[in-house]
N, C-alpha and C positions, 0 to 999 in steps of 0.2 A: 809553280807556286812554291814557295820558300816556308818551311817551318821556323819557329824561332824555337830556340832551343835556349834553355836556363844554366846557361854554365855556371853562373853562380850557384844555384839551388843545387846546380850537381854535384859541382864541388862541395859543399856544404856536409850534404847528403853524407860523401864518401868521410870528411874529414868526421864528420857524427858516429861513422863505424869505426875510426881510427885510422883510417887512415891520414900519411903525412901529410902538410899544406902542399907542399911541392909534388908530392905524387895524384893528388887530389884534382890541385889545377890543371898539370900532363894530362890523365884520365880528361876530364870536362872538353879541354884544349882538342885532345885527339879525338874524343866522341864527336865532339862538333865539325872537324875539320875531315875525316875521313866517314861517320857514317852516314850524319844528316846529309850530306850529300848525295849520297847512293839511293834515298825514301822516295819513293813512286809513291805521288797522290790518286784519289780516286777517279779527280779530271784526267791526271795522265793516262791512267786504263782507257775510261771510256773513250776517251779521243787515239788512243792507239787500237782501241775494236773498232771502233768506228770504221776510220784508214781500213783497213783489215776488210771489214764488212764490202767495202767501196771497193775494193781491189778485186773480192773473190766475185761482186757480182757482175763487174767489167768484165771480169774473164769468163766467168757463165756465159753473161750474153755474145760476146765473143764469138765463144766456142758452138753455140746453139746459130750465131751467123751462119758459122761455117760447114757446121752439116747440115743446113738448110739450103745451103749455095752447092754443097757436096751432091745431097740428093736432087737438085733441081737440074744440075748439070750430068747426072746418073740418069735421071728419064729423060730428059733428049736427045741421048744417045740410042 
């Protein structure tokens, strides 16, 4: 999912506290281009716990396989 991001308003913002037009827009420019990129939404959590969830409990059952097959192969011996 994609945030929008107001690089006008940003820009605005900055050039309000004085700063320059051309340092303003850079700022706005590189906030958008390098951070809004990097922002993990709250769907991307839950769907990476999720995954996560699904994983550990494969390998649970898995492992509760194999020492069930461990022990069943231990008393026939």
């Amino acid at each position: 999912m994609a945030y929008a991001f107001d690089t006008l308003g940003y820009a605005k913002r900055l050039r309000d506290s004085g700063v320059s037009i051309e340092q303003a827009e850079a700022h706005a420019e590189a906030a958008r281009d390098f951070v809004m990129g990097e922002l993990v939404t709250k769907i991307d959590l839950e769907n990476a716990l999720d995954r996560l969830s699904l994983r550990m409990t494969v390998r649970l059952g898995a492992m509760i396989a194999l020492a069930v097959t461990a022990l069943a192969t231990l008393i026939k011996l």
